[in-house]
C-alpha positions in Angstrom: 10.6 -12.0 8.3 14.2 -12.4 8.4 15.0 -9.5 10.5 12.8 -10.6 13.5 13.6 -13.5 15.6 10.9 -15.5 18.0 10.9 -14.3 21.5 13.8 -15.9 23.9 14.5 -14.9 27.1 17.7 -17.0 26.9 19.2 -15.9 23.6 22.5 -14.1 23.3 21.5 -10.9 21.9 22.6 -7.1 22.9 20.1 -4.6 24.2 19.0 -1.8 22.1 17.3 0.9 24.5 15.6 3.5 22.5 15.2 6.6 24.2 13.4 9.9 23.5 14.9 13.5 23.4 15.1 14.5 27.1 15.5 11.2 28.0 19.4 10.3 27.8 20.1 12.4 30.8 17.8 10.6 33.2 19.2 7.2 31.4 22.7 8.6 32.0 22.1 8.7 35.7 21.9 5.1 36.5 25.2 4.5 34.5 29.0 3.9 35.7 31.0 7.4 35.0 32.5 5.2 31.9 29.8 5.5 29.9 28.3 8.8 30.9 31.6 9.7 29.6 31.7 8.2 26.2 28.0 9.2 25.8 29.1 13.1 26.9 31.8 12.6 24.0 29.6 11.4 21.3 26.9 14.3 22.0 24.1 11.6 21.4 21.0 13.0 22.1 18.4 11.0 20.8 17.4 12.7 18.2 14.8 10.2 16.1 16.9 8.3 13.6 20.6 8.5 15.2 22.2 6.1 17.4 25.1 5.4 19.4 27.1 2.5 20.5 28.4 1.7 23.7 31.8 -0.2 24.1 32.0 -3.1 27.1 35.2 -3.2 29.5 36.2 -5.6 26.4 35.8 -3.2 23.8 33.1 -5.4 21.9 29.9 -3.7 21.6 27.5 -3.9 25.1 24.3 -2.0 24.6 22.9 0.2 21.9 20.8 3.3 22.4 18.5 4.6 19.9 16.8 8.2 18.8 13.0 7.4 18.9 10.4 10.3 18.3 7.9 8.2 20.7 7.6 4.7 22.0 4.5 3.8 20.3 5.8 5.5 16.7 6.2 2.7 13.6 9.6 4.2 12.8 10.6 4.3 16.0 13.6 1.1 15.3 13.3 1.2 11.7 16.7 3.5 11.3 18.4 0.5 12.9 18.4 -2.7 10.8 20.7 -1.6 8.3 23.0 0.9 10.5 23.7 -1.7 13.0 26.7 -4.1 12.9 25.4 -7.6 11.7 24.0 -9.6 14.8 21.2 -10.1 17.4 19.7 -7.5 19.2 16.9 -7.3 21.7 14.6 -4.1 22.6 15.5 -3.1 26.2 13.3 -0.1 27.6 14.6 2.3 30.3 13.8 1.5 33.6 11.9 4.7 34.7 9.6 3.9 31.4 6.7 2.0 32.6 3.5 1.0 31.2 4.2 0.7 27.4 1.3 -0.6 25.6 1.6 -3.8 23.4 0.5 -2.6 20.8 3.9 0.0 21.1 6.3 -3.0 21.0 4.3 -4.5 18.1 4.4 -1.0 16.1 8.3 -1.0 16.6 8.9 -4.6 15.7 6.8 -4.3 12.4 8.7 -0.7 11.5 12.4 -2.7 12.5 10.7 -5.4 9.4 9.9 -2.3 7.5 13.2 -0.8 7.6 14.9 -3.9 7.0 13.3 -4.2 3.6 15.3 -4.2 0.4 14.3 -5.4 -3.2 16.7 -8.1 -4.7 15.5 -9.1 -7.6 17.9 -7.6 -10.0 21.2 -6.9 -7.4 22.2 -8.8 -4.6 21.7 -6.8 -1.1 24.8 -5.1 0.0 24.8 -7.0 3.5 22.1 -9.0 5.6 19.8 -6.6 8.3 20.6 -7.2 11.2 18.2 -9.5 13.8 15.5 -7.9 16.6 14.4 -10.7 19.3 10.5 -10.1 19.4 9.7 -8.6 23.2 7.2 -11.1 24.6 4.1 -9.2 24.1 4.5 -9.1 20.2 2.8 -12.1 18.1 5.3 -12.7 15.7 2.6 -14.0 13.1 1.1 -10.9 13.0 4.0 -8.9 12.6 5.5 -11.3 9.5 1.9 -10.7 7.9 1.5 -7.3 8.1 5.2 -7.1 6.7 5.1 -9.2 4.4 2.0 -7.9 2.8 4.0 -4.5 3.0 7.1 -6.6 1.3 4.4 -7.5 -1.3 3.3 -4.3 -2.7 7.0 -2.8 -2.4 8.2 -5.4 -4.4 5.2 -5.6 -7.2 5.6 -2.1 -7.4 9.1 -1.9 -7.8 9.5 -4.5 -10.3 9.9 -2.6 -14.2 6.9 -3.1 -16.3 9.3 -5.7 -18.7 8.9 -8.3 -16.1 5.6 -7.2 -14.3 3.0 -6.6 -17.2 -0.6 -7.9 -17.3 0.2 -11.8 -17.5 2.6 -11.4 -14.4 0.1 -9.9 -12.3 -2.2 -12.7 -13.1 0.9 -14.9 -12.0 1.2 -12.8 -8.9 -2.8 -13.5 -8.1 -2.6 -16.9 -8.9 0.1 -17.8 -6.5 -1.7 -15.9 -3.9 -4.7 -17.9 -4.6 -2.5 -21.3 -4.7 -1.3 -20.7 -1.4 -5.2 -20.2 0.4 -6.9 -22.2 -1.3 -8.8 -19.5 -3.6 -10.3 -19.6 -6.9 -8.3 -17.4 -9.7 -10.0 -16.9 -13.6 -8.8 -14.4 -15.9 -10.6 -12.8 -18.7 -7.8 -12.3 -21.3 -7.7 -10.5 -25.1 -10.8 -10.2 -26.8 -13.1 -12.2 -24.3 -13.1 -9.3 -22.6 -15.5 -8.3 -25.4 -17.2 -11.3 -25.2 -17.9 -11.1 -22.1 -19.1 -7.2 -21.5 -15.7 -5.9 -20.2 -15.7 -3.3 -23.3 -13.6 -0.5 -21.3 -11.1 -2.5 -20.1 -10.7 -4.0 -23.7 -10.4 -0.2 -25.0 -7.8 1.0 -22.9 -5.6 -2.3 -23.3 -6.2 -3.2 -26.8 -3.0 -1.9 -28.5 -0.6 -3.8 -26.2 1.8 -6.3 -27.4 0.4 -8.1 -24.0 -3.3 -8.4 -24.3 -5.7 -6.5 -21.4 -7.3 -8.8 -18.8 -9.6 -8.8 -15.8 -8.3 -10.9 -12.7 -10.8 -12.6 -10.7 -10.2 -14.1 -7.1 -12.7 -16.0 -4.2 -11.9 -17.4 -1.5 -14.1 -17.8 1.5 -17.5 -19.1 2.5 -20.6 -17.9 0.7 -22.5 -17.5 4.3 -19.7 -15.0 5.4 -20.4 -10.8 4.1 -19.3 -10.8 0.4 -16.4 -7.9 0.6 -14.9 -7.0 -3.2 -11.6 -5.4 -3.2 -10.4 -3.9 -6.7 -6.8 -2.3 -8.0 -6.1 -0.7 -10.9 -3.8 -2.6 -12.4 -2.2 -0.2 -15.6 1.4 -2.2 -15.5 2.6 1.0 -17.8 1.1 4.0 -18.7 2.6 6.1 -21.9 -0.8 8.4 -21.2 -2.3 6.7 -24.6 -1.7 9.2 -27.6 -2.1 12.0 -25.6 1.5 11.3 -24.3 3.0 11.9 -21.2 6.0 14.0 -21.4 9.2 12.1 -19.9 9.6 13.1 -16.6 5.9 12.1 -16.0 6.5 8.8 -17.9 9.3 7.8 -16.3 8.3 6.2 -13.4 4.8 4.7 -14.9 6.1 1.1 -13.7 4.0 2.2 -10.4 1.2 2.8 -12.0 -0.5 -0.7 -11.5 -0.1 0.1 -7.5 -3.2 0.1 -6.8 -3.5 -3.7 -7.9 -0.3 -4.2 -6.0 -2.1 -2.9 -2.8 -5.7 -5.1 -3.7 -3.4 -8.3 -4.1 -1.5 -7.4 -1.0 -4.6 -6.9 1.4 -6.5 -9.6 0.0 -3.3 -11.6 0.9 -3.7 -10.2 4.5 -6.8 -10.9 4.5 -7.2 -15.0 3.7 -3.9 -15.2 5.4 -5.9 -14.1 9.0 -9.1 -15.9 7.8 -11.2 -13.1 8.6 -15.3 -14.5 8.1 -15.3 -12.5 4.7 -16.4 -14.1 1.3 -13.7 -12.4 -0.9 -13.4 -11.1 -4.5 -10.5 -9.5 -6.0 -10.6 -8.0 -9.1 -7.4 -6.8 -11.0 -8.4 -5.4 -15.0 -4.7 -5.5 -15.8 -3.7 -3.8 -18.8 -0.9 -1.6 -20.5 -1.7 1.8 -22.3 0.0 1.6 -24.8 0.6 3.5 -28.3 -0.3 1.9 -31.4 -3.0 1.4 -34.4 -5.2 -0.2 -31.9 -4.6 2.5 -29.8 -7.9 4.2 -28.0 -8.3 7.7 -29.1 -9.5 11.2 -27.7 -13.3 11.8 -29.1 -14.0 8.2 -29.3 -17.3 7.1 -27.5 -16.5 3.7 -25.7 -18.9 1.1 -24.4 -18.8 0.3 -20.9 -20.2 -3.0 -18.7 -22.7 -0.9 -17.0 -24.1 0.2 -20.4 -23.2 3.8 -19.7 -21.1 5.4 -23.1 -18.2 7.3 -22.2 -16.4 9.9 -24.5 -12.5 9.5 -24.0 -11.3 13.3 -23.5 -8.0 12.2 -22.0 -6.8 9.2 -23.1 -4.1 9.4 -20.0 -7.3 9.4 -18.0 -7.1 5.7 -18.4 -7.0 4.6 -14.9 -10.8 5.2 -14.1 -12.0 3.5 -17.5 -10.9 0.6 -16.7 -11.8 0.7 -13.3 -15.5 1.3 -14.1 -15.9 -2.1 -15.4 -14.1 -3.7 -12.5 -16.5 -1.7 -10.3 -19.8 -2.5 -12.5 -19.2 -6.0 -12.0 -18.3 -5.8 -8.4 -21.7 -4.9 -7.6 -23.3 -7.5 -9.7 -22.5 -9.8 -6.8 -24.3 -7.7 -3.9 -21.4 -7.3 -1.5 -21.2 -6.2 1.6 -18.9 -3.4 0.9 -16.0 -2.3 -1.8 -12.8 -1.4 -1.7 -10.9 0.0 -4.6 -7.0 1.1 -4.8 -5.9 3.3 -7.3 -3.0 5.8 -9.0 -5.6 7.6 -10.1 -4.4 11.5 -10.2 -2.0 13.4 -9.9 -4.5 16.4 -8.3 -4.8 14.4 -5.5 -0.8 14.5 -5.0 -1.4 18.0 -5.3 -4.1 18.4 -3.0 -2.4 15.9 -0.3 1.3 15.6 -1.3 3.0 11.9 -1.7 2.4 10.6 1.7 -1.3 11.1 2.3 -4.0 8.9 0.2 -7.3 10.4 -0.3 -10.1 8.4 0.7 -13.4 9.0 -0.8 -16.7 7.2 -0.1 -20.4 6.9 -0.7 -20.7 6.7 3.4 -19.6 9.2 5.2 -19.6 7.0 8.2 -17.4 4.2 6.8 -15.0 7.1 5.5 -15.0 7.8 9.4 -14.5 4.4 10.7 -12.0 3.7 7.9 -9.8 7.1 9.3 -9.9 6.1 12.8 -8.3 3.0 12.1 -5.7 4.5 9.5 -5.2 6.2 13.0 -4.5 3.3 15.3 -2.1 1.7 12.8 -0.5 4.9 11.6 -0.8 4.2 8.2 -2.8 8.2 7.6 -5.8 8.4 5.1 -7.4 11.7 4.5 -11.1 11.9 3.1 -12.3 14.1 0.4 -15.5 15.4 -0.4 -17.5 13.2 -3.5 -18.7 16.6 -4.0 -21.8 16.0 -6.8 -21.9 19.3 -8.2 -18.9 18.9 -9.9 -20.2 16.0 -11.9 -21.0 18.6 -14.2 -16.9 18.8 -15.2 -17.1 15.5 -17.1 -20.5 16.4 -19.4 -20.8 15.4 -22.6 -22.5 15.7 -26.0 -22.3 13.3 -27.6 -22.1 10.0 -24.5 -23.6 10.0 -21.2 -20.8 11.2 -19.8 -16.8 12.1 -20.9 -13.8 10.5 -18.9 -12.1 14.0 -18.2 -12.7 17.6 -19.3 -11.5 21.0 -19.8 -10.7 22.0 -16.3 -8.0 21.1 -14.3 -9.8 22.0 -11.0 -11.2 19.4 -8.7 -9.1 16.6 -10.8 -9.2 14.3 -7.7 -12.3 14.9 -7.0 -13.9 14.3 -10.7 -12.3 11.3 -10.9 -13.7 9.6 -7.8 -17.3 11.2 -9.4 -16.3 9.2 -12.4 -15.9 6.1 -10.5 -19.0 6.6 -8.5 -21.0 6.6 -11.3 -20.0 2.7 -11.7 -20.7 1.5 -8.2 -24.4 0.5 -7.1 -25.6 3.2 -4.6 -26.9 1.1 -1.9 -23.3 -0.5 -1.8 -20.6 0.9 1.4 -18.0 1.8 -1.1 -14.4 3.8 -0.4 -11.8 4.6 -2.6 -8.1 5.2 -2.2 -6.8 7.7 -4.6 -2.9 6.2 -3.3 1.2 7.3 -4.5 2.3 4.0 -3.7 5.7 5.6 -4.3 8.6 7.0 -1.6 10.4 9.7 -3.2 13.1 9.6 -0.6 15.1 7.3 1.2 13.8 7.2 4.8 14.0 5.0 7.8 11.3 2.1 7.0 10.4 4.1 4.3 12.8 3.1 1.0 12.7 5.4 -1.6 10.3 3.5 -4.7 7.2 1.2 -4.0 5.7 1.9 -0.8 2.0 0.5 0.8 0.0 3.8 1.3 -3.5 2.9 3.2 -3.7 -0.8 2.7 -2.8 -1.8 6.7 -5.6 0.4 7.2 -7.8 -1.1 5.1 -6.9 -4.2 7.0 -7.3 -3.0 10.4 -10.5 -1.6 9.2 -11.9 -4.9 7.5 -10.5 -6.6 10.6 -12.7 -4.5 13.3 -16.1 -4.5 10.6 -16.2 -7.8 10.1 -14.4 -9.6 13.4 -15.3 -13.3 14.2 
């Protein structure tokens, strides 16, 4: 990234020593009387996101210190990128501070990335980040991926549905697969039909920009097959029964959860992990219109299950069951699936907190403990059966909502579940992919919510 520089021991670059509340004191100590001083005038105390220059006999600027909540915390440095004066800095710990993991120095590098982030497409930034010198223990090229994967969904995310719609998503995936060496297909307009992706076809049928289902490989067919899946809905009006405009105003996001499947399966061909990969986008808009999919329709679906539409702003999971269906058609290994799916489980969570279901209650556990390590939080939910019985039908096997509000997060992943072969590992992130808020490595818009935990967890399942 362009805010991290290799590590040089030589390079001319001013030391930014973050400290911890409690901590400026001892720091203070070891200092000459100038700066204890100018440090007692300032008031700094370290609180997490402040920081404070300090002058040299020459008046240029000699040392930064920082306000960290913890050493080993991702936002630790990610306040400083855009608050520093333009130039070259390097992290210098306190000398009574000993014994810092690696993996600290690498958490604080990636969150300095993080908070140097800014999307440019449509505005030129207001001024460049300024530059970290990697410590010596951090591999840059894990760093860069891991940002730039984070870069990835931020920007797909962030970019208005007028310019990222279902072709550009395809785009998106096929200069991902250009640049490893992967296979890219798409199933576009009414071969979706032709080829048993009825659903998909339903939700996406009265767009000006016809529906489609992404395909990507990449990998060797002796490695574990491993099929990641997004929901890619590049605009979501909630179908005619329409979201009121505060809900629809920010509906650009709601192909996130393709944003994070593209990203990770970036992440993962870029470290060559032994996987044989498939991503699959079904990229669509729901749009009004005479084609327009309607509430009491019975649709068709690839798994030969009939669905009545109760809520055609229930969209998210119809098309998603086809992606799903055919995933399991190929006998993988395992499946991962990223979605917007509901607003209950915003409720249930808040903005910040994905909820992870899965048919394995051990790979729900596994996939939590390394949401953990990375700091990138998950929280699982039940995929509580009973309440199967919310989306009955009579007239289809089954409806794609119902008349309760209660359990929405819940019914959903039920709906989903229904879709995905039993005897197939299978978790799904029910993600925001949105900041609300400005925050320090956290913009306010597009924002990877559980996808470097999918990674760490892929990464430690299926290591070399």
């Amino acid at each position: 990234m362009n805010a991290l520089l290799d590590h040089d021991p030589t390079a001319v670059a001013i030391p930014v020593t973050p400290l911890c509340t409690g901590q400026v004191e001892p720091w203070l100590a070891a200092q000459p009387e100038a700066t204890r001083r100018w440090i007692g005038a300032l008031g700094f105390t370290a609180q997490p996101g402040t920081w404070c220059a300090i002058p040299g006999a020459d008046g240029a600027l000699s040392r930064v210190l920082a306000g960290a909540p913890a050493y080993e915390d991702l936002y630790a440095l990610a306040h400083l990128p855009y608050a520093l004066p333009d130039g070259v800095y390097r992290l210098e710990l306190p000398p009574f501070v000993r014994d810092v993991p690696a993996a600290a120095f690498e958490r604080a590098a990636l969150g300095f990335a993080l908070g140097a982030y800014a999307f440019t497409r449509y505005r030129a930034p207001k001024r460049a980040p300024a530059r970290l010198v990697l410590p010596r223990e951090v591999m840059r090229a894990h760093v860069d991926r891991l940002a730039a994967a984070v870069y990835a969904v931020r920007d797909l995310v962030n970019t208005p549905t007028e310019d990222m719609g279902p072709a550009d998503l395809e785009t998106a995936a096929r200069k991902l697969g250009e640049a490893h060496g992967a296979r890219v297909q798409a199933v576009v307009g009414d071969e979706l039909l032709a080829r048993n992706f009825p659903a998909i076809h339903a939700v996406g049928r009265a767009s000006h920009r016809a529906p489609r289902l992404i395909e990507l490989e990449w990998g060797d067919s002796a490695h574990p097959r491993v099929a990641l899946v997004g929901k890619g809905v590049c605009f979501d009006t909630g179908g005619l029964d329409l979201k009121p405009a505060d809900g629809m105003r920010w509906m650009k996001k709601d192909m996130g959860g393709a944003a994070h499947a593209i990203a990770l399966a970036g992440l993962v061909m870029d470290a060559r992990l032994p996987v044989r990969l498939k991503l699959l986008v079904p990229a669509v808009e729901n749009a009004i219109g005479p084609e327009a999919f309607r509430p009491g329709e019975v649709i068709k679906t690839r798994a030969g299950l009939s669905v009545e539409i109760d809520n055609t702003d229930a969209e998210g999971r119809v098309v998603l069951g086809d992606a799903l269906a055919y995933a399991g058609e190929a006998k993988p290994e395992l499946i991962i699936d990223f979605a917007t799916l509901t607003g209950a489980a915003r409720i249930a969570l808040g903005p910040e907190l994905p909820a992870l279901f899965s048919n394995r209650e051990d790979e729900a556990s596994r996939f939590q403990a390394a949401s953990r390590a990375v700091q990138d939080p998950v929280w699982p939910m039940p995929l509580w059966k009973p309440y199967g019985s919310m989306l009955d039908s009579i007239v289809a096997d089954f409806a794609n909502s119902g008349p309760s509000r209660m359990a929405g997060s819940i019914t959903a992943a039920l709906y989903l579940d229904r879709f995905v072969v039993p005897t197939i590992p299978w978790l799904h992130l029910d993600t925001y992919a949105w900041n609300e808020i400005d925050r320090p490595g956290r913009p306010r818009g597009g924002e990877a919510q559980g996808m470097r935990a999918a990674f760490a967890f892929l990464r430690e399942r299926f290591a070399a």
